[in-house]
C-alpha positions in Angstrom: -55.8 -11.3 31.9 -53.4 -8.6 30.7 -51.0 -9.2 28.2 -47.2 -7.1 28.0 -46.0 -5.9 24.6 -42.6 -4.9 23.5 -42.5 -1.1 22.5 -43.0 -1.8 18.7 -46.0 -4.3 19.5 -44.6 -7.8 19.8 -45.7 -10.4 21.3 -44.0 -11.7 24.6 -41.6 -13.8 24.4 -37.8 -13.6 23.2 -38.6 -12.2 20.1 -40.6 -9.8 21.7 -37.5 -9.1 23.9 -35.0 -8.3 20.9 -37.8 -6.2 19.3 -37.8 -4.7 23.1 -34.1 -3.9 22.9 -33.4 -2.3 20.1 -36.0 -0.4 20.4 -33.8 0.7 23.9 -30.3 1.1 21.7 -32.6 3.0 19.0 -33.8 5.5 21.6 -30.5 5.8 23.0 -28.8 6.5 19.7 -27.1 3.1 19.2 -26.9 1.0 16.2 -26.5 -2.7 17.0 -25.0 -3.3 13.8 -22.1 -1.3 15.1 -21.3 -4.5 17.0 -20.0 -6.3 13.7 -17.0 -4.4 14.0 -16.0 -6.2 17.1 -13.9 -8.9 15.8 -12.5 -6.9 13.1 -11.2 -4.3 16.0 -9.8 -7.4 18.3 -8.4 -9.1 15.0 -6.5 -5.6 15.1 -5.7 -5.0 18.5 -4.0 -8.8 18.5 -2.5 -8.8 15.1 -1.2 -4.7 15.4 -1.7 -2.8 18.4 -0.6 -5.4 20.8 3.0 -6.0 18.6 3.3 -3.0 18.0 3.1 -1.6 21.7 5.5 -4.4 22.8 8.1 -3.7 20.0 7.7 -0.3 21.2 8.1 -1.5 24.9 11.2 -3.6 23.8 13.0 -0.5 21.6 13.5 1.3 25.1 14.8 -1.6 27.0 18.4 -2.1 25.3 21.2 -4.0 26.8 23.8 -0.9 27.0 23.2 3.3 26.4 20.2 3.9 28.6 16.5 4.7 27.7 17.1 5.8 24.1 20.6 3.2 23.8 19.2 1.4 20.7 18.0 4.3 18.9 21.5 6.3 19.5 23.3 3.1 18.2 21.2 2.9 14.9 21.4 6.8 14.3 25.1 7.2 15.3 25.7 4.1 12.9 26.6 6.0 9.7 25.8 2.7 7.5 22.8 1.6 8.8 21.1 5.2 8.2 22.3 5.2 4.9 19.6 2.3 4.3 16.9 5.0 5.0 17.8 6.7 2.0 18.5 4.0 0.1 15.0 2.6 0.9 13.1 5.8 -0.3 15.3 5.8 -3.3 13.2 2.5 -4.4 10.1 3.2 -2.6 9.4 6.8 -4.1 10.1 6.0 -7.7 8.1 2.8 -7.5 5.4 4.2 -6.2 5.3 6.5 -8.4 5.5 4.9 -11.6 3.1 2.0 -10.6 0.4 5.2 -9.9 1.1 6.7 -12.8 0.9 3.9 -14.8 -2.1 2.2 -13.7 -4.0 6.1 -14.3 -3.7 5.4 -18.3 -4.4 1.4 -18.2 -7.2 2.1 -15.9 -8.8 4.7 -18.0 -8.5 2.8 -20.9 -10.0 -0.4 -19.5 -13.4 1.7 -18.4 -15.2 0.8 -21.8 -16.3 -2.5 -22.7 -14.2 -4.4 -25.4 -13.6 -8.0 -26.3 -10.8 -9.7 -24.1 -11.5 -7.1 -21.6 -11.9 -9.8 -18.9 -8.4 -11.8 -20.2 -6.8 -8.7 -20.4 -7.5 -8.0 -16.8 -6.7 -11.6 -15.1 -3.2 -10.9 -16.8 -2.8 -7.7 -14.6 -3.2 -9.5 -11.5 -1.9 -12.0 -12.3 1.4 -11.0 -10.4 -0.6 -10.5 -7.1 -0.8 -14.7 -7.2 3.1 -14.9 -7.7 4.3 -13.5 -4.2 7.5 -11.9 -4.1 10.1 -14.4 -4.0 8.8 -16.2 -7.2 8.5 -12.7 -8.8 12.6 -12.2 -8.0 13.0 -15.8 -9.6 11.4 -15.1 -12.3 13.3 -11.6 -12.9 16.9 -13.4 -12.4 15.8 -15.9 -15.0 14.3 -13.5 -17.5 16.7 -10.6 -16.9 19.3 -12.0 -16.0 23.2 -11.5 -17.6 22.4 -15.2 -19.4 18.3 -14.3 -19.4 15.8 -14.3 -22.8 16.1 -10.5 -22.1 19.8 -9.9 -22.4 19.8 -13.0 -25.3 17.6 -11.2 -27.1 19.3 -8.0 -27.0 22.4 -9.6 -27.8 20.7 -11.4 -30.9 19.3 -8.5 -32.6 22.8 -6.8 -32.2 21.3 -3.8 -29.6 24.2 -4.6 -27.2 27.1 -6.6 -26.8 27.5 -7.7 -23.8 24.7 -8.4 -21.0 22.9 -5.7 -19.7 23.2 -5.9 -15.6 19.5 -5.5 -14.4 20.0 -8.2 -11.6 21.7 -8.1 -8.6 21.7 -4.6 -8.0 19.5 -1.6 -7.6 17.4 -2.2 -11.1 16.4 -5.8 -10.0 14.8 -4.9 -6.6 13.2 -2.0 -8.6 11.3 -3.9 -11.3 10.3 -6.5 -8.4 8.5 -3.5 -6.6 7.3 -2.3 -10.3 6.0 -5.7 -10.7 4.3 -7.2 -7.8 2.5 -3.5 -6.8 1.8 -2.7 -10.0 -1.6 -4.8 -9.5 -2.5 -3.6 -6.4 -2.5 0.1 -7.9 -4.5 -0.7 -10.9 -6.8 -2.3 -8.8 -7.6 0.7 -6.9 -7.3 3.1 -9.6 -10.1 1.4 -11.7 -12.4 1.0 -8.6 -11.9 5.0 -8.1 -12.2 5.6 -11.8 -15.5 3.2 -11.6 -17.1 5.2 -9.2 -16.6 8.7 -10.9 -20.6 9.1 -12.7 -20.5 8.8 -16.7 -22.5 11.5 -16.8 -20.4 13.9 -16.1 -18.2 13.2 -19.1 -21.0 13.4 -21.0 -22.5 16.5 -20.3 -18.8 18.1 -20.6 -18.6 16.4 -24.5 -22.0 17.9 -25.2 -20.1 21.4 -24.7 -17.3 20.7 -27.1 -14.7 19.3 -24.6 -12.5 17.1 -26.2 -11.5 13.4 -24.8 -7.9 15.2 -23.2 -10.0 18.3 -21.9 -12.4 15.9 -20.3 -9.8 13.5 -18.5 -7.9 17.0 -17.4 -10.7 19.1 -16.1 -13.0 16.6 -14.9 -11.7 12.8 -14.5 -8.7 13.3 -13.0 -9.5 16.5 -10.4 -12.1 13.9 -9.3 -9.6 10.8 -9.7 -6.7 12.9 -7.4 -7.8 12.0 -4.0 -8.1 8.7 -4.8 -4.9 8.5 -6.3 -3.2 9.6 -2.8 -4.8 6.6 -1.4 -3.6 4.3 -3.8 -0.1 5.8 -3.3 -0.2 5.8 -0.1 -0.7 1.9 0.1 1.6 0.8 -2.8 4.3 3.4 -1.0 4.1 1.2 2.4 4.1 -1.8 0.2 7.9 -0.7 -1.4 8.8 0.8 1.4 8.7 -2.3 3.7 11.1 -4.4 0.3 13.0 -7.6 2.0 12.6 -10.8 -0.2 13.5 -8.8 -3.4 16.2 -6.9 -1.7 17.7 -10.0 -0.5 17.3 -11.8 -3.7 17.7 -9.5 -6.6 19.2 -6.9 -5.1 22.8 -6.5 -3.3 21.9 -6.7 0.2 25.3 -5.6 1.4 25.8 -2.3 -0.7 23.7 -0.3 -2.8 20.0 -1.9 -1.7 20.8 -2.3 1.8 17.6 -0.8 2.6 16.3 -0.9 6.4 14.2 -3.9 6.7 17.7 -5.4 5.9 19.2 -3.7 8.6 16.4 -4.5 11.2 16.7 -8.3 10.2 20.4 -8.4 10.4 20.5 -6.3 14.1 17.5 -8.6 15.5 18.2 -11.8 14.2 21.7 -11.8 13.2 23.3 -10.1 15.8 19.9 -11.4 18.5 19.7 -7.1 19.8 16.1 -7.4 19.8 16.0 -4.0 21.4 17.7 -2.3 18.5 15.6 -4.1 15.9 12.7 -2.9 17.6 14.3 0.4 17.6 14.5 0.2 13.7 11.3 -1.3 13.4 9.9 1.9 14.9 11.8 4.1 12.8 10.8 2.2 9.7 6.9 3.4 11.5 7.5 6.8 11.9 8.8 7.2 8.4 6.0 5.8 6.5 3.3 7.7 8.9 5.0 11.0 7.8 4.9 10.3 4.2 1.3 8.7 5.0 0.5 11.8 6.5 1.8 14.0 3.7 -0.4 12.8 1.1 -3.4 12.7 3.3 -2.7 16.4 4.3 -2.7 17.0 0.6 -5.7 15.0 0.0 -7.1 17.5 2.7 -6.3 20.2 0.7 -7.5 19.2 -2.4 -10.9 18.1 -1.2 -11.5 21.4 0.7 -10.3 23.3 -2.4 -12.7 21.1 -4.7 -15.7 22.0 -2.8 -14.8 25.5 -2.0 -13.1 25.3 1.5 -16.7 24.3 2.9 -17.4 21.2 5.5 
């Protein structure tokens, strides 16, 4: 009596028969553990692709102006593009100084020192406040009655309130605030995986700790620090709750989230909304796609323009 065995020696049986197919998908090229990204790429295609392709769908289907109505009522509206510029004017600078702020923070938080651990819950701390209770707590605290302008107003610095509510300041600390985390935490998982060693060996020959971060930490960092803007960019750039609260929706933060809330549910064009919905899209992917084209650039020039 004969017996069958599986390619790598198995008994029969249906452990046999797994051992049997991957040793198939092996000799075919495929890794089965390439099947764990299944429901991560259907989580996607029903939680992104599918809204966005129907918004999409929806943006060309306007009530009035033919195929490309909506979009030619947004763009010929002179206020409603305004908010474009109006929502780069607090999505650039806040992305900006929550990168740049985390690089230092970060770097100083790579050694080990006591209250290290406390020091860092308080960084992330504003990740667990959410935005509206974030622009509460900036109206209470920074308001024209607020500890902030009390203070100032105590110690004889001003002598009348100082208006950082209400306005463009408030929605700008509110993006400062809540993506200020988000940044550091990216930074110091960059900055974590950049080897000691190489610090090391450039002390041994005399380089100093600024010539160290400047020629070797943060060449290495820079790529990574794209990234990290890239995401806390998209974060400011898509501003509502703060905008609404802190801000001055109707004037100077009208920014276009605003505009696509007011046109879809306000006003019930769901075409147009869509329409600014896609703009909002195409916008970030072009600044998405800037800093990636740099990060290109940078990568090919740090290993010599090879692979």
């Amino acid at each position: 009596m004969t017996s069958t065995l599986s390619p790598a020696g198995a008994a029969p049986g249906p452990a046999g028969e797994r051992a049997a197919l991957r040793h198939r998908l092996a000799e075919r090229g495929i890794d089965r553990t390439l099947l764990l990204l299944l429901p991560g790429l259907l989580t996607v295609v029903a939680l992104f692709c599918y809204p966005f392709l129907y918004g999409l769908q929806i943006s060309f289907q306007p009530n009035a102006g033919g195929f490309f109505g909506s979009y030619r009522a947004f763009f010929g509206n002179s206020f409603a593009v305004g908010s474009i510029g109006i929502t780069f004017k607090l999505a650039l600078p806040a992305a900006l100084i929550n990168v740049g702020a985390a690089v230092p923070v970060s770097y100083g938080m790579r050694r080990d020192f006591r209250g290290k651990r406390l020091l860092l819950a308080l960084l992330v701390v504003p990740i667990t406040l959410g935005t509206v209770l974030t622009a509460e707590g900036i109206i209470e605290f920074f308001g024209p009655v607020g500890w902030f302008n009390q203070t100032l107003q105590a110690i004889g610095l001003t002598d009348g309130p100082v208006h950082l509510t209400y306005n463009y300041w408030g929605v700008l600390l509110s993006l400062i605030i809540s993506g200020f985390p988000f940044a550091f935490l990216l930074t110091h998982s960059y900055l974590s995986g950049i080897h000691p060693a190489l610090e090391k060996a450039a002390a041994t020959l005399g380089a100093d700790r600024r010539q160290r971060f400047r020629h070797i930490t943060f060449p290495l960092l820079l790529p990574g620090l794209l990234t990290t803007f890239c995401l806390t960019f998209v974060l400011a750039f898509a501003v509502f709750p703060s905008a609404m609260m802190v801000g001055d929706p109707g004037g100077e933060t009208h920014v276009i989230s605003i505009e696509a809330y007011e046109v879809a549910l306000e006003r019930f064009d769901y075409s147009q909304g869509c329409a600014i919905a896609m703009v909002m899209t195409a916008l970030m992917l072009v600044v998405i796609g800037t800093a990636m084209g740099l990060r290109t650039l940078l990568y090919r020039g740090s290993t010599g323009g090879k692979g």
